[in-house]
C-alpha positions as CSV (number, residue, x, y, z in Angstrom):
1,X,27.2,68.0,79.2
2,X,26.1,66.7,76.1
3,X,25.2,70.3,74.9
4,X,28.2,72.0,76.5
5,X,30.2,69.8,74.0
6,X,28.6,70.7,70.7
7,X,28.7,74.1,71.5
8,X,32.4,73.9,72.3
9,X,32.8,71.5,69.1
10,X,31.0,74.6,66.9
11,X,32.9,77.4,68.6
12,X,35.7,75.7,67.3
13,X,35.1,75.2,63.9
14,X,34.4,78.7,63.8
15,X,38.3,79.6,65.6
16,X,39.6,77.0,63.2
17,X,38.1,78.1,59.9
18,X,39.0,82.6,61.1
19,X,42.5,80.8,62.0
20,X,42.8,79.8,58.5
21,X,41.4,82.6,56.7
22,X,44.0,85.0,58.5
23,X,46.9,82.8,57.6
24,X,45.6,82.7,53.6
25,X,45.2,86.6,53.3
26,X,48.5,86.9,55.5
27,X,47.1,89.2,57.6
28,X,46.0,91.9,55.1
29,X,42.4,92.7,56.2
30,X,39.9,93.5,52.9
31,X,37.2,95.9,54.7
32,X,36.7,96.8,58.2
33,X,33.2,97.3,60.0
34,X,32.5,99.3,63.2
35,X,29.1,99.8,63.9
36,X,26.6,100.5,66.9
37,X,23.9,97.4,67.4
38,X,19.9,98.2,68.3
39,X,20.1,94.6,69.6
40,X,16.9,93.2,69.0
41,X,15.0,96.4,69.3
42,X,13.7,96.0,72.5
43,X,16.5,96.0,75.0
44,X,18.3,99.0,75.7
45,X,21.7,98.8,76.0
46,X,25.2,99.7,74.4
47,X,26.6,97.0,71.8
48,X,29.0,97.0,69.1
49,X,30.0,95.1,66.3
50,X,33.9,95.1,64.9
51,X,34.3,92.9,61.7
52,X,37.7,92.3,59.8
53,X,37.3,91.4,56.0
54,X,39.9,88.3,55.1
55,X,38.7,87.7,51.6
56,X,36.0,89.8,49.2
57,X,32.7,88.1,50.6
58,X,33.9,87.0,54.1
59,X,35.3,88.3,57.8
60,X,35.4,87.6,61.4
61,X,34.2,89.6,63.7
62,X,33.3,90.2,67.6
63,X,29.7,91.4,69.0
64,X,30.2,93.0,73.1
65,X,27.6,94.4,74.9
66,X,27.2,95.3,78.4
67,X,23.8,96.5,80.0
68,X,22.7,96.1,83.9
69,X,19.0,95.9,83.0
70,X,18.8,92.7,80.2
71,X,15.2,91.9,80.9
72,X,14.5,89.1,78.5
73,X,17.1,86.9,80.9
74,X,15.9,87.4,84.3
75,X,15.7,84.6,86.0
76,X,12.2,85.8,86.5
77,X,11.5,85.3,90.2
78,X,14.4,84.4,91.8
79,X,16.1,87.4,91.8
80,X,15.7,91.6,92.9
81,X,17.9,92.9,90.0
82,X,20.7,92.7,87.3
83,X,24.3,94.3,88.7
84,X,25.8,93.7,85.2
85,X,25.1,91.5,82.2
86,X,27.5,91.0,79.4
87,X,27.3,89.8,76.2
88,X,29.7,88.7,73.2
89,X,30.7,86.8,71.1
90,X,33.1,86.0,67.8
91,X,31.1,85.5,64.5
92,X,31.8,84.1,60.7
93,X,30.0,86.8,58.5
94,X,29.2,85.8,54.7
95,X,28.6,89.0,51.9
96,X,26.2,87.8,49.0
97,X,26.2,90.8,46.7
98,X,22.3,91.8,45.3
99,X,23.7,94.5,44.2
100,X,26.0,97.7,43.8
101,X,25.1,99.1,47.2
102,X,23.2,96.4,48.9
103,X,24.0,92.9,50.3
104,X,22.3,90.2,51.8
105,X,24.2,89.2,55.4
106,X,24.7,85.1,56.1
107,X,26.2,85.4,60.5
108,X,26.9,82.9,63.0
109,X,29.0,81.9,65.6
110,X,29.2,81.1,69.2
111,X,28.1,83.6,72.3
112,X,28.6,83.9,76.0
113,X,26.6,85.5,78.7
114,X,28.4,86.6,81.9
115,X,25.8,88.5,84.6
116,X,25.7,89.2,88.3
117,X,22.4,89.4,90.1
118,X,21.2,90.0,93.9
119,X,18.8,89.1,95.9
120,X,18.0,90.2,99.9
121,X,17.2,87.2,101.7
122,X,17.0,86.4,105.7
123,X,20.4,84.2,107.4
124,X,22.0,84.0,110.6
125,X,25.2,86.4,111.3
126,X,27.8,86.0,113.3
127,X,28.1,89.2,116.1
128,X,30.4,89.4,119.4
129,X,29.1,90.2,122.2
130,X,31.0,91.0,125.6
131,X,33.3,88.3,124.3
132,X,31.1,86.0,123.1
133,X,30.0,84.9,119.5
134,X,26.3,85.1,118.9
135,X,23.9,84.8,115.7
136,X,21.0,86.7,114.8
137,X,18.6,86.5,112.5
138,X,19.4,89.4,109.4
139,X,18.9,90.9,106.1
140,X,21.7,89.4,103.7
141,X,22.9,90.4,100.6
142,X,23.5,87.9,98.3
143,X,25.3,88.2,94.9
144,X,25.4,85.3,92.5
145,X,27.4,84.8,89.2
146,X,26.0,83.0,86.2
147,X,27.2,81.8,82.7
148,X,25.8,81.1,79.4
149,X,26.6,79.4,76.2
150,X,25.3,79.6,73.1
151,X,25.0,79.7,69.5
152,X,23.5,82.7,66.9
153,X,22.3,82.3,63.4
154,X,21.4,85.3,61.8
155,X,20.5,86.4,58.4
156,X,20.4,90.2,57.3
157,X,20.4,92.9,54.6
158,X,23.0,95.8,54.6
159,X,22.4,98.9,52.7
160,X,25.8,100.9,51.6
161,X,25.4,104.6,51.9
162,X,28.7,106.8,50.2
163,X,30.7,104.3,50.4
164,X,31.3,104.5,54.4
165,X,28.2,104.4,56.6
166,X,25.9,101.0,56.2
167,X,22.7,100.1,57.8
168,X,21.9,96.2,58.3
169,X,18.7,94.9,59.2
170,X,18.8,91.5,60.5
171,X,16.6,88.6,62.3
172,X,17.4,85.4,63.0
173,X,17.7,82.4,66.2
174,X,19.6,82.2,69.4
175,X,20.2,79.3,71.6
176,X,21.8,79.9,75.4
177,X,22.5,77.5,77.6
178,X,23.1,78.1,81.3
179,X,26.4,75.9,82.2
180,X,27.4,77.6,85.5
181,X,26.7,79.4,88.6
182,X,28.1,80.0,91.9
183,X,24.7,80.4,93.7
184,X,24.4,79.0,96.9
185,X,20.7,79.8,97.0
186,X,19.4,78.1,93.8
187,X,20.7,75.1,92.0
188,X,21.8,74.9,88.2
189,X,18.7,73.2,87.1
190,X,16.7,75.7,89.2
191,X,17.9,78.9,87.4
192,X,17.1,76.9,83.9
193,X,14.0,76.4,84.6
194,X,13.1,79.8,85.7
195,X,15.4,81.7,82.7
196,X,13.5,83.4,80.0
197,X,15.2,83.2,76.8
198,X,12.4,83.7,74.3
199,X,9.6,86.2,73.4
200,X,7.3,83.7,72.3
201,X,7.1,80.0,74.2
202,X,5.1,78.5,72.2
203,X,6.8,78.8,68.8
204,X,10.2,78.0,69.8
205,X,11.5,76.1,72.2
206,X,13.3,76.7,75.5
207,X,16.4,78.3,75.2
208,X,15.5,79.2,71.8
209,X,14.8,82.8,71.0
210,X,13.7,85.1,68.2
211,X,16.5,87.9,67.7
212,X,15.7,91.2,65.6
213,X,17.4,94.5,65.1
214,X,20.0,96.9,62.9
215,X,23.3,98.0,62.9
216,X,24.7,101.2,62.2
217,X,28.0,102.2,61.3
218,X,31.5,102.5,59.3
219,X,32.4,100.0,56.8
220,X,35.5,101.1,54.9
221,X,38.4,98.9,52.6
222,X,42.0,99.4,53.2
């Protein structure tokens, strides 16, 4: 709980202080950014990032990405396969200039995991026969829902090309949290145990991971 609380607290501060920063520049956006997200090299699946420019070195911005095959969060063990996973989040994204065409890339902000996996497992089910209800032991299909909270730091360099396409390397920390799940098979502290957030164990701690990738796209001022 104690967790679930600072990460709320944080994803607050970071509403808060986009809340303000809309209300100073009344709304009058100074850049945009679209781009497509390699997120952290590795996994393959579609993400994008939209950021919104309130004042000359600052915006807001929101990070989604769905993929049914996110194997760094498996749950390794416990279940046959991923349905779904999404990802996002909202992030506070700092510009410090280097130079003309180049800048080095201060994000961070809260994140959320929603993902369904299955598993086949062996139950009783309920069948009539001639008028009478009997059980028999079956193959079941089991579906469980799971949620994650969490928090990303990242630090990166973008690279301006003609004024409208950018690349931006980046590396930096996650931490996710498992807070819910509406298994019936496993119990909360279970699936923690079992989750794999991190490439390397024994450099960070658990439910600490390494995050590493680029981002291509549009970046454009009004």
């Amino acid at each position: 709980m104690k967790k679930l609380n600072t990460l709320l607290a944080l994803s607050l501060i970071v509403l808060q202080l986009s809340g303000q920063a809309l209300e100073k520049s009344a709304f009058k956006p100074s850049l945009w950014e679209i781009g497509w997200v390699s997120n952290d090299i590795f996994i393959g699946a579609f993400s994008t990032d939209v950021a919104m420019g309130f004042f000359e070195n600052q915006a807001i911005g929101i990070r989604t990405t769905i993929t049914n095959d996110y194997f760094l969060n498996n749950f390794e063990g416990f279940y046959d396969g991923a349905n779904f996973v999404y990802r996002g989040g909202i992030f506070h994204k700092i510009y410090l200039p280097l130079r003309r065409d180049r800048q080095l890339i201060l994000r961070h902000g809260p994140r959320i995991s929603v993902s369904e996996y299955s598993l086949q497992t062996e139950g009783w089910v309920s069948f009539e026969n001639f008028g009478n209800t009997q059980y028999r032991l079956s193959a079941i299909d089991v579906v469980d829902q799971n949620i994650e909270l969490g928090y990303e730091l990242i630090l990166g360099l973008q690279q301006h090309y003609n004024r409208l396409f950018f690349l931006e390397y980046y590396v930096g920390l996650t931490y996710m949290d498992l807070v819910s799940t509406n298994s019936t098979q496993y119990s909360l502290s279970e699936l923690r145990e079992s989750n794999n957030y991190y490439y390397y164990p024994d450099v960070f701690p658990n439910n600490i991971r390494l995050v590493f990738g680029f981002v291509i796209g549009l970046k454009w001022e009004p």
